[in-house]
LUMFI-340241 format. One line per field, with one value per residue (C-alpha): x, y, z negated; residue in three letters; residue number from 1. Coordinates in nm, 4 decimals. Each point is the difference from the previous one (the first is absolute). Layout:
<bados>
east c(X/...);
north c(Y/...);
up c(Z/...);
res c(Ala/...);
n c(NUM/...);
</bados>
This chain:
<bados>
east c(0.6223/0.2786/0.1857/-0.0466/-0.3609/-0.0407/0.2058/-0.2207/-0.3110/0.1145/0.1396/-0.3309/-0.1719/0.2139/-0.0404/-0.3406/-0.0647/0.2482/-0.1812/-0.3359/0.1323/0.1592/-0.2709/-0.2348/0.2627/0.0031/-0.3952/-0.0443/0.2729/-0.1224/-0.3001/0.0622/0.2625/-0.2437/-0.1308/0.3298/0.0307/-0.1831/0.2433/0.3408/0.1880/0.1801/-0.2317/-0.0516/0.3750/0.0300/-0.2641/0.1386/0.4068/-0.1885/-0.1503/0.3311/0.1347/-0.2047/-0.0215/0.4076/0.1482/0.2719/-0.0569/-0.2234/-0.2561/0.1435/-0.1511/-0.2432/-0.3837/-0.2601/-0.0299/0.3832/0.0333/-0.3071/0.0798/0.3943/-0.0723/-0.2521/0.2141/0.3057/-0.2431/-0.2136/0.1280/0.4170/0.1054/0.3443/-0.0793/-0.0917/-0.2234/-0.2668/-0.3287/0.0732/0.3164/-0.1464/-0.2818/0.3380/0.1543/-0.3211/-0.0798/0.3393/-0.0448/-0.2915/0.0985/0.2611/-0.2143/-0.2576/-0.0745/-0.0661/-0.2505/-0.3919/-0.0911/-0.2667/0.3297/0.2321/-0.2886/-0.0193/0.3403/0.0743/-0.2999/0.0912/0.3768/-0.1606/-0.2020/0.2789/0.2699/-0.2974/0.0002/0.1775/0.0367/-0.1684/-0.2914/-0.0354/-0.0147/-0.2732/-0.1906/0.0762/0.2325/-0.2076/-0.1890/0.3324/0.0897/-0.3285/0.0184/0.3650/-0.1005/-0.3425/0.2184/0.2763/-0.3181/-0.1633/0.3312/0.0500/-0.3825/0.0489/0.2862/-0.1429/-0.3001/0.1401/0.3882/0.0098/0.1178/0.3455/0.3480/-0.0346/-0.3560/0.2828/0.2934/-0.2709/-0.1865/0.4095/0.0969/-0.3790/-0.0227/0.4118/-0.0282/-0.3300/0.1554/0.3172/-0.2160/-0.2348/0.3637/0.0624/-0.2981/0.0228/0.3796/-0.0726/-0.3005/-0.0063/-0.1901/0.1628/-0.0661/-0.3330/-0.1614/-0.3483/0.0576/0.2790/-0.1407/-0.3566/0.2227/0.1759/-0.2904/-0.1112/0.2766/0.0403/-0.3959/-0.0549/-0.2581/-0.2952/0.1009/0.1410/-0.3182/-0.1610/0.2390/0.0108/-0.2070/0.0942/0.1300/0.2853/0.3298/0.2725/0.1985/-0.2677/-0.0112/0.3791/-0.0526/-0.2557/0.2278/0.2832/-0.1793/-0.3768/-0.0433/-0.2894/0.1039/0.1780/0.2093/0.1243/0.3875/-0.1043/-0.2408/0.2349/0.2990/-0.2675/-0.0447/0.3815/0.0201/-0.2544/0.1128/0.3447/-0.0868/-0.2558/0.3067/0.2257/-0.2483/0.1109/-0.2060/-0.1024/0.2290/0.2728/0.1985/0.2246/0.2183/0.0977/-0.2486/-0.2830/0.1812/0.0200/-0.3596/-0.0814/0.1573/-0.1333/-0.3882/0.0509/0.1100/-0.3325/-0.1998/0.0775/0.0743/-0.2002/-0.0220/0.1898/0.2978/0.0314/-0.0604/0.2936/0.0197/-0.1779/0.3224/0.2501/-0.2946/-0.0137/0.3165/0.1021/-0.2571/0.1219/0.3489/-0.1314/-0.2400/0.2809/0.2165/-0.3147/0.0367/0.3199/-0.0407/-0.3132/0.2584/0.2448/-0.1904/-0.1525/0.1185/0.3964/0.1794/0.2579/0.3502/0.1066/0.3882/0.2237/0.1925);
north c(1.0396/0.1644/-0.1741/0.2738/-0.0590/-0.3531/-0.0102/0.2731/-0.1769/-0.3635/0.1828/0.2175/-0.3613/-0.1886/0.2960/0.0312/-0.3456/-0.0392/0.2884/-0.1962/-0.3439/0.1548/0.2302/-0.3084/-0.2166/0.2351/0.0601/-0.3746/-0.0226/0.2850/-0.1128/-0.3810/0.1827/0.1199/-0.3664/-0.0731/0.2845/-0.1322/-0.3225/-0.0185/-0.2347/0.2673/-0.1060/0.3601/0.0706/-0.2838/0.1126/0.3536/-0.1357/-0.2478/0.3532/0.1480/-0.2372/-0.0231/0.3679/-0.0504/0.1884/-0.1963/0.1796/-0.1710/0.1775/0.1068/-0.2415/0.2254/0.0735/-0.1829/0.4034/0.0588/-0.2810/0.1129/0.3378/-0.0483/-0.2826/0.2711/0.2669/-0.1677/-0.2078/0.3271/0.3524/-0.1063/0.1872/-0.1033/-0.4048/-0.0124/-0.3128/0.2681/0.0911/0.3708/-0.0378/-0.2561/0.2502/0.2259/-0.1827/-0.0666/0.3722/0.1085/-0.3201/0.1570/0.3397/-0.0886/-0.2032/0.2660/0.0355/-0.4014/-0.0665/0.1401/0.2910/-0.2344/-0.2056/0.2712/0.1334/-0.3118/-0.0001/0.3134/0.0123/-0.2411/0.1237/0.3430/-0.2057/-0.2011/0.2748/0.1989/-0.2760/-0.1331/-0.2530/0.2122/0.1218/-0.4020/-0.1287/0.2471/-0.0860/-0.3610/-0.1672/-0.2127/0.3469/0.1281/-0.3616/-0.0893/0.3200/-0.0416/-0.3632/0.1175/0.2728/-0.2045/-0.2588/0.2599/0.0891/-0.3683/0.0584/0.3697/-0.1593/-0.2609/0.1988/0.2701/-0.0806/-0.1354/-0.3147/-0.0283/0.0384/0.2518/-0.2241/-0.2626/0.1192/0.1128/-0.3424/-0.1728/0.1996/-0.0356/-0.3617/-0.0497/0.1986/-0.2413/-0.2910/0.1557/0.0755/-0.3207/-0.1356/0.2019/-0.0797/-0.3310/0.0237/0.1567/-0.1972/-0.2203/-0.2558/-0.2921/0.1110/0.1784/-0.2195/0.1197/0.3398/0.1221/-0.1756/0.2198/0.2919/-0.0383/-0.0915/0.3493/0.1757/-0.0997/0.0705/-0.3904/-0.0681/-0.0234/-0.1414/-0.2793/-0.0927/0.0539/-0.2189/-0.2922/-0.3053/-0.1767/0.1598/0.1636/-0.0345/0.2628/-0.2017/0.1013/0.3146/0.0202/-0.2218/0.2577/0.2819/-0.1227/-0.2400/0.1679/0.0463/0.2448/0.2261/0.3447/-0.0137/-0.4082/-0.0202/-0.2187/0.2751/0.2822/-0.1530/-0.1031/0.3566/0.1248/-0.2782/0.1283/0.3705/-0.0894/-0.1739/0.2803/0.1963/-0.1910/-0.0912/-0.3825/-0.3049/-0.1135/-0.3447/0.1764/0.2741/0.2838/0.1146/-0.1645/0.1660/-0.2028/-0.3183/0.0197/0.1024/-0.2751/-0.2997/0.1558/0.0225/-0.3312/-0.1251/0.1095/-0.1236/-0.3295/-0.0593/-0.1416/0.1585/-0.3416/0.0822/0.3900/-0.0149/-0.1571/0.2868/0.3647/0.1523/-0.1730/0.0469/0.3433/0.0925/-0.1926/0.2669/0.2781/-0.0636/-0.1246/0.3262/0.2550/-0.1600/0.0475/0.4025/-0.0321/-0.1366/0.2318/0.2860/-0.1419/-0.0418/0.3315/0.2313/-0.0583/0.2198/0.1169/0.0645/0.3760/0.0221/0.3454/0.1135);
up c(2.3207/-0.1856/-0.2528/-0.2285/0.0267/-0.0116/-0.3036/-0.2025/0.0996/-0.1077/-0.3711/-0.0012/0.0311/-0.2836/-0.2318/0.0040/-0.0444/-0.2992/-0.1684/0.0070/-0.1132/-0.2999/-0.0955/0.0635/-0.2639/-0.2253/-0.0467/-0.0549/-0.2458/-0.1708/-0.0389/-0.0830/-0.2513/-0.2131/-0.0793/-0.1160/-0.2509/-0.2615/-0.0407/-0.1269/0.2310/0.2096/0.2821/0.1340/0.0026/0.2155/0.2504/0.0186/0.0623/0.2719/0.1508/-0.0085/0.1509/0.2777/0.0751/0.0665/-0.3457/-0.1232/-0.3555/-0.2418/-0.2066/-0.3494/-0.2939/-0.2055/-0.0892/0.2985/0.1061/0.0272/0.1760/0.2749/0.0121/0.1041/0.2299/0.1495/-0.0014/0.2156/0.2140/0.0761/-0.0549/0.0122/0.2857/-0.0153/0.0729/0.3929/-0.1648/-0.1781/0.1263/0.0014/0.1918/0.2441/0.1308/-0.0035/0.2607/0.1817/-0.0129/0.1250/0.2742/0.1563/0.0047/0.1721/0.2609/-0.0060/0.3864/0.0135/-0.2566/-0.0235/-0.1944/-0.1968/-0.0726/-0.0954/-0.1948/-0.2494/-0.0607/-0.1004/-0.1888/-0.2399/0.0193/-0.1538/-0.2456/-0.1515/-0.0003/-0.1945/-0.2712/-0.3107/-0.2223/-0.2684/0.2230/0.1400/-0.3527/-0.0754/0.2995/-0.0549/0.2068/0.2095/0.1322/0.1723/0.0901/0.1582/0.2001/0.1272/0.0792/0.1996/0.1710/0.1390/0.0773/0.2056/0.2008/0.0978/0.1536/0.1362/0.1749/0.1254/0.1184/0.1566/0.1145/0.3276/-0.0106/0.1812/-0.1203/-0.2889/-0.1568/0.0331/-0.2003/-0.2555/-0.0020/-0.0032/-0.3323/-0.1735/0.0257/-0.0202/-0.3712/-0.0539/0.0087/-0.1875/-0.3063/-0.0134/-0.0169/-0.2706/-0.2021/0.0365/-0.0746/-0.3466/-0.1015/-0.3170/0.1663/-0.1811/-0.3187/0.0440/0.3047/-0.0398/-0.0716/0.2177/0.3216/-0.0819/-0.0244/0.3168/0.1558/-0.0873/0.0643/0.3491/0.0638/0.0148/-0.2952/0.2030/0.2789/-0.2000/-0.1478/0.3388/0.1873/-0.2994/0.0050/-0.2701/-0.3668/0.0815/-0.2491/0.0014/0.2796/0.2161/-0.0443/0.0792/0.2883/0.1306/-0.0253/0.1431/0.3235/0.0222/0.3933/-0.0623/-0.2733/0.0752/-0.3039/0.0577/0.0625/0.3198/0.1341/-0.0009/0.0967/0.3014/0.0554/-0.0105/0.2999/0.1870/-0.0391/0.0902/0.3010/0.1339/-0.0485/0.2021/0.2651/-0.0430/0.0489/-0.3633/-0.0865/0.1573/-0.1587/0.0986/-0.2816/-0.3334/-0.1963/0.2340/-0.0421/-0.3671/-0.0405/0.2396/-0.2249/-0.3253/0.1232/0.1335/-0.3250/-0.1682/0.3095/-0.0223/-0.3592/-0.2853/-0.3599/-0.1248/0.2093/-0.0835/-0.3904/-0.0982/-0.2182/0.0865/-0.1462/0.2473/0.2791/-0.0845/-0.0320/0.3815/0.1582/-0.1641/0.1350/0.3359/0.0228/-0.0816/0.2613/0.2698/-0.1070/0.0731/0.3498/0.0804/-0.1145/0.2334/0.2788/0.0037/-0.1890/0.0581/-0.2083/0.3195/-0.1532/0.0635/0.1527/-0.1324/0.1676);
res c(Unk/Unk/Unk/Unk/Unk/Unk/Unk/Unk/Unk/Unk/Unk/Unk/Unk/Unk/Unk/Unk/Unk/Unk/Unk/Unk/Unk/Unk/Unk/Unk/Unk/Unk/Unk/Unk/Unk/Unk/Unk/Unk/Unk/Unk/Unk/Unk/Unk/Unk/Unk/Unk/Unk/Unk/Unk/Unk/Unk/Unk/Unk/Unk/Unk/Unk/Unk/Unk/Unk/Unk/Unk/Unk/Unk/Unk/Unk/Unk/Unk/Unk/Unk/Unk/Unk/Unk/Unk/Unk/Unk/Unk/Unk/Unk/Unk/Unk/Unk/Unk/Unk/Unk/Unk/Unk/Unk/Unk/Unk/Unk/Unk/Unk/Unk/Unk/Unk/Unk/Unk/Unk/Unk/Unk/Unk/Unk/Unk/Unk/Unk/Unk/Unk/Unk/Unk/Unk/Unk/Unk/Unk/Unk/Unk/Unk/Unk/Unk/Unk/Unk/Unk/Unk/Unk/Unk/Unk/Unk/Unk/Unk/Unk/Unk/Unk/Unk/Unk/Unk/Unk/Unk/Unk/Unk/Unk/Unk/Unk/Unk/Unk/Unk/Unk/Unk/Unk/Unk/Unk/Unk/Unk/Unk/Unk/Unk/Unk/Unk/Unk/Unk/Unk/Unk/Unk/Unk/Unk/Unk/Unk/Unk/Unk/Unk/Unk/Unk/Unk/Unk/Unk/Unk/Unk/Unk/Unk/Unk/Unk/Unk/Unk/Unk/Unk/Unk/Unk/Unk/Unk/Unk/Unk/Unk/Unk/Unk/Unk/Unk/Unk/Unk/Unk/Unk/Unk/Unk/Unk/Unk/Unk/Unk/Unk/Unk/Unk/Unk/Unk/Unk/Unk/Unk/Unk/Unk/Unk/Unk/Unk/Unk/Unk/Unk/Unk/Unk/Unk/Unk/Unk/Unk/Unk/Unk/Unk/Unk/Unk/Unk/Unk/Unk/Unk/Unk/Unk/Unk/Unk/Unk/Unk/Unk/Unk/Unk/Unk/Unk/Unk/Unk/Unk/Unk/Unk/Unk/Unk/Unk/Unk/Unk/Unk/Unk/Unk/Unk/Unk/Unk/Unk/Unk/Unk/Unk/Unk/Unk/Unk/Unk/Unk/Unk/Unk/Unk/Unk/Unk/Unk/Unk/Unk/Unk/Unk/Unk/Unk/Unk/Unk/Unk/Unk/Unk/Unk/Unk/Unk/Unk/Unk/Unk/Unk/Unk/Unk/Unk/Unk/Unk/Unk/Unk/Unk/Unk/Unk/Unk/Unk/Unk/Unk/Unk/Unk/Unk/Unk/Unk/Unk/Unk/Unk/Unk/Unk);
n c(1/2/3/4/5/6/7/8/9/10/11/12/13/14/15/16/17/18/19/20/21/22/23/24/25/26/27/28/29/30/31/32/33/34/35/36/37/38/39/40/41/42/43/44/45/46/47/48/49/50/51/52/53/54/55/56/57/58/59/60/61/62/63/64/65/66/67/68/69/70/71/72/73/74/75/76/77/78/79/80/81/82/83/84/85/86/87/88/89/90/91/92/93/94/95/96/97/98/99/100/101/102/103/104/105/106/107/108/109/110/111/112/113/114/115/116/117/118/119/120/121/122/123/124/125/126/127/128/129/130/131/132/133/134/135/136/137/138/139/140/141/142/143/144/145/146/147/148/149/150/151/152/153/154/155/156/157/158/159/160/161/162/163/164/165/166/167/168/169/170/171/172/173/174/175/176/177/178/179/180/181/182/183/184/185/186/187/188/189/190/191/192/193/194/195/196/197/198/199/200/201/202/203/204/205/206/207/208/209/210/211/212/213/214/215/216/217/218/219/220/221/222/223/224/225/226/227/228/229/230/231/232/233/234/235/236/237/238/239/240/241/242/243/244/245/246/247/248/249/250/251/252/253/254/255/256/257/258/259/260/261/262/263/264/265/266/267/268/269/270/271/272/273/274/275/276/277/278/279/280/281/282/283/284/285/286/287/288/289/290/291/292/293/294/295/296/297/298/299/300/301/302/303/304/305/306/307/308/309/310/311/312/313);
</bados>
């Protein structure tokens, strides 16, 4: 497989997937905002510079009315097309990733994508709010949903379903980071661990997989070390492994490039470990796998898609 190619299908992958998790933030917040109006304790301002946070903007929502306050953070996390972080611009850069890669994927995959790249590039903030936000976030979210399962169903499964599968889960992990990263868990424990279990598609599981009453620490616990749930930190870095190594046609326990090895000793980490020894403090957990995940782009980027310096004569 080309560079070129392998590239485009492992952004096309981390695109998509960063689209979802912030349009699937920002519904929740949204909606838990609007309990929070009502009171005077600045609560809601705090929930929407958490959100910003998360969705990677380093600016902070301007103080103001409850509705200011929504309608910027929705403006630059949705319709900003200048902040590679936004929904609009993400589907941008998966949209220009597959049309690139056009001869590789399926026409039921293309389809999807370029879909919903005509249906957000057809919206504003204006027409959203009028709508009501969670009606274009719910159908971004349920579009990029069906692409993971278009792709699934109908890509064959060999190098290119690997690069895809290597950016999707790579960006999953990035962004439960994230969340958990800009959480206010120690001073709202019930609260914020509900809302990240919502945001990363974990509520019902949770309760499902709990035998006892849970308490916010287990909620956390389950995000970051569930074996069984697709949106777990240990579950896709167990995926990025196995994608890699399909890849490089090596044995599993061994590895072939730095980006194996490093994936390797930070699955193992969450294989082995207990929810006493990681939660020293989410923050300083967090903010370990966010450094060791950006260095595993790094070595995937390294390892196959060298950028090959160009001699002039």
């Amino acid at each position: 497989m080309l560079s070129r190619v392998a590239e485009s299908l492992f952004w096309l992958g981390r695109n998509v997937e960063r689209a979802e998790t912030i349009a699937r933030a920002l519904d929740v917040s949204y909606a838990r905002a609007m309990d929070l109006y009502s009171r005077d304790d600045g609560r809601y301002e705090q929930l929407w510079r958490s959100v910003m946070r998360a969705a990677g903007f380093v600016a902070e929502p301007k103080m103001g009315t409850p509705e200011r306050v929504a309608h910027e953070t929705l403006a630059h996390c949705i319709f900003d097309h200048g902040n590679p972080n936004s929904i609009v611009s993400s589907v941008r850069i998966a949209r220009t990733n597959a049309l690139g890669i056009r001869a590789e994927l399926t026409t039921e995959l293309w389809e999807v994508i370029n879909v919903l790249y005509l249906y957000v590039e057809g919206q504003s903030l204006r027409s959203a709010m009028r709508q009501g936000p969670a009606h274009f976030l719910k159908s971004v979210r349920d579009a990029m949903l069906a692409f993971a399962g278009v792709a699934d169903a109908t890509l064959s499964h060999g190098d290119a379903w690997c690069f895809l599968l290597t950016g999707r889960f790579l960006e999953r992990a990035y962004m439960t980071a994230r969340l958990l990263d800009a959480s206010d868990i120690e001073q709202e424990a019930w609260q914020e661990s509900q809302r990240l279990l919502e945001m990363c598609c974990a509520s019902e599981p949770f309760i499902h997989d709990s035998f006892d009453a849970p308490e916010p620490r287990d909620a956390l616990a389950y995000i970051v070390l569930a074996a069984d749930c697709p949106r777990s930190l240990r579950f896709s870095l167990r995926e990025v492994d196995l994608a890699l190594h399909r890849i490089s046609k090596t044995p599993e326990g061994t590895f072939a490039n730095a980006a194996e090895r490093r994936v390797g000793r930070m699955r193992a980490r969450f294989d082995f470990a207990s929810a006493d020894e990681l939660f020293g403090g989410v923050h300083r957990l967090a903010s370990e796998m966010l450094v060791d995940l950006l260095g595993l782009s790094n070595e995937i980027e390294a390892a196959y898609f060298p950028r090959m310096p160009i001699a002039w004569v």
